[in-house]
N, C-alpha and C positions, 0 to 999 in steps of 0.2 A: 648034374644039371640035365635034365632032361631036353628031348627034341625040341619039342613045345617051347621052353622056356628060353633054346639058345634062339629060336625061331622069335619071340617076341623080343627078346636081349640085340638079334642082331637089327631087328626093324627098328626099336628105340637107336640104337647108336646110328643107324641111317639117318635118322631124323633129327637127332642131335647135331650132327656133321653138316645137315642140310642147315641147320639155322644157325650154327657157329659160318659157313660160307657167307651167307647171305649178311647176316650182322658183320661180317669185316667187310663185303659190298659196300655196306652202307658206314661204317666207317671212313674208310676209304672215301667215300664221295662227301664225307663231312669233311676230313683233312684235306682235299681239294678247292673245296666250297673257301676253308680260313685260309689257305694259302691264296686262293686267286685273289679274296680280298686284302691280305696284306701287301700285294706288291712287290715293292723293292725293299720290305722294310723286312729286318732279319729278325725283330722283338714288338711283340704288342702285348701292352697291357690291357686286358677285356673282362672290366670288371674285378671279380676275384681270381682270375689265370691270368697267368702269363706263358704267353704262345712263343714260340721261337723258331725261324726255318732260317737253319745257315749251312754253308757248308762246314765242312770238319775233313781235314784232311789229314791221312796217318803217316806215319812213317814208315815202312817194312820194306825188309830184307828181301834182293832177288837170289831166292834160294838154288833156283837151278841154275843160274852162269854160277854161283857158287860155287855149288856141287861139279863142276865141269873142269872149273879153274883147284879147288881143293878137294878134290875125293877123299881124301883118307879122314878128312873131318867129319864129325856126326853131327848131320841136322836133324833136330828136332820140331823145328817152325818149319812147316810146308806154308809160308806166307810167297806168294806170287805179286811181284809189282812193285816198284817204287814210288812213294809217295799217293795212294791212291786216293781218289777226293769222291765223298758221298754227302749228299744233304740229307740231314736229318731232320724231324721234325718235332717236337714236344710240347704239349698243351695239357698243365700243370696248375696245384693251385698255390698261389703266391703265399711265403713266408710269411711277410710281411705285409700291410695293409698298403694300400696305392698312396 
């Protein structure tokens, strides 16, 4: 590949990166938009989607008091926290008709 060619190769992927940012901007500001209007509600059906924002909580291992308390055991899971809680968000289209 020539100069030239890494020269127009690297301006495309600049530009690529710049509208992949901006399009999750703007996602982002759409997943905002359906959540403020859902409220307290954790499931909406809209039309052909079904949206959902709940939390989801995991369950993992605190691997470092682990590690302090059994050293000689091998961890594999670097999972930090017990029980950590995140909201998730998904807006899908329905299986099944409404």
């Amino acid at each position: 590949m020539s100069i030239n060619e890494m020269e127009s190769k690297a301006r495309e992927l600049r530009e690529l990166q710049a509208l992949i940012e901006e399009a999750t901007a703007e996602a982002e500001a759409i997943k905002d938009a359906i959540k403020a209007a859902m409220g307290d509600a954790e499931s909406v059906q809209a039309g052909e989607y079904r949206i959902t924002y709940k939390a989801v909580t995991t369950a993992r291992i605190d691997t470092a008091a682990l590690k302090k308390a059994l050293p000689d055991l091998d961890f594999r899971n670097e999972a930090h926290g017990l029980l950590p809680r995140a909201l998730r968000f998904l807006a899908g289209h329905c299986k099944f008709p409404p």
